[in-house]
N, C-alpha and C positions, 0 to 999 in steps of 0.2 A: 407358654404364653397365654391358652385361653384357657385354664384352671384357673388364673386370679382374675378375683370375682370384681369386679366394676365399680364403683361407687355409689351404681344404682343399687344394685344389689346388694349392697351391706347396706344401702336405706333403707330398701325393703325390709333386710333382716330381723334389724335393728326397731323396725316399726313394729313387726308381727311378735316380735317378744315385747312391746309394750303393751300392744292391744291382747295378748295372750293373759298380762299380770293386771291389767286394767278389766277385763273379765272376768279374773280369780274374783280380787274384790270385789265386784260386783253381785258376784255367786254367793261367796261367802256371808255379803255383807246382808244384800237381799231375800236373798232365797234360800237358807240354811236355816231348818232350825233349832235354836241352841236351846237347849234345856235351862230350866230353871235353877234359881239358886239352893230352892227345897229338893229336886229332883237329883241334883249334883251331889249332894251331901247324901241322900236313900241313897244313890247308886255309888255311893264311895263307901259307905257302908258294907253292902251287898258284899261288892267286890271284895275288902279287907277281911270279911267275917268269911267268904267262901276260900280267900287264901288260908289265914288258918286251919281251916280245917282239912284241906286239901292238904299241907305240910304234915299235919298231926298224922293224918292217913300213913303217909310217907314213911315220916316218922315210924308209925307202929307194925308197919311191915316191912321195910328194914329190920328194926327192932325183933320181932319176929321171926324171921327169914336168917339171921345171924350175920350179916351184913353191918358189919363194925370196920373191916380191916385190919384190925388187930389179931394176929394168930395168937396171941397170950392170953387173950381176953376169955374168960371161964364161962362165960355166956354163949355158947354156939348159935343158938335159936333152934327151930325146930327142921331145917334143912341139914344141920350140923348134928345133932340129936339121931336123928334119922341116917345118915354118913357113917355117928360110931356105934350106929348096932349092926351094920353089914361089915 
């Protein structure tokens, strides 16, 4: 019987998650600050041009390495190369 909470107490609740999202926005809205529309676009850049090449990396040491999956595949790499001369 004293586990459920009052009706005070869910107003409470109920308030402090208002003034919780009523302070986001505030934060957010005030005091954050958002890059530009020129800054947005460099930094979307950056990012896309640094994925490629991070994949390419990937890419080519797999590639490399003989990391296909395929056991039919006549490309071993250089880990497989190295496997059938021992």
């Amino acid at each position: 019987m004293g586990s459920i909470p009052t009706a005070r107490a869910k107003t409470k609740k109920v308030s402090k998650i208002k003034e919780y999202f009523s302070e986001t926005v505030t934060e957010m809205v005030h005091h954050v600050s958002w890059p530009t529309w020129k800054e947005l676009q460099s930094n979307t850049i950056i990012v896309m041009v640094a994925s490629v090449i991070i994949s390419l990396l990937i890419f080519v040491m797999d590639f490399g390495f003989g990391i296909t999956g395929d056991s039919k595949s006549v490309w071993k790499g250089a880990m497989g190369f190295l496997y059938g001369m021992f």
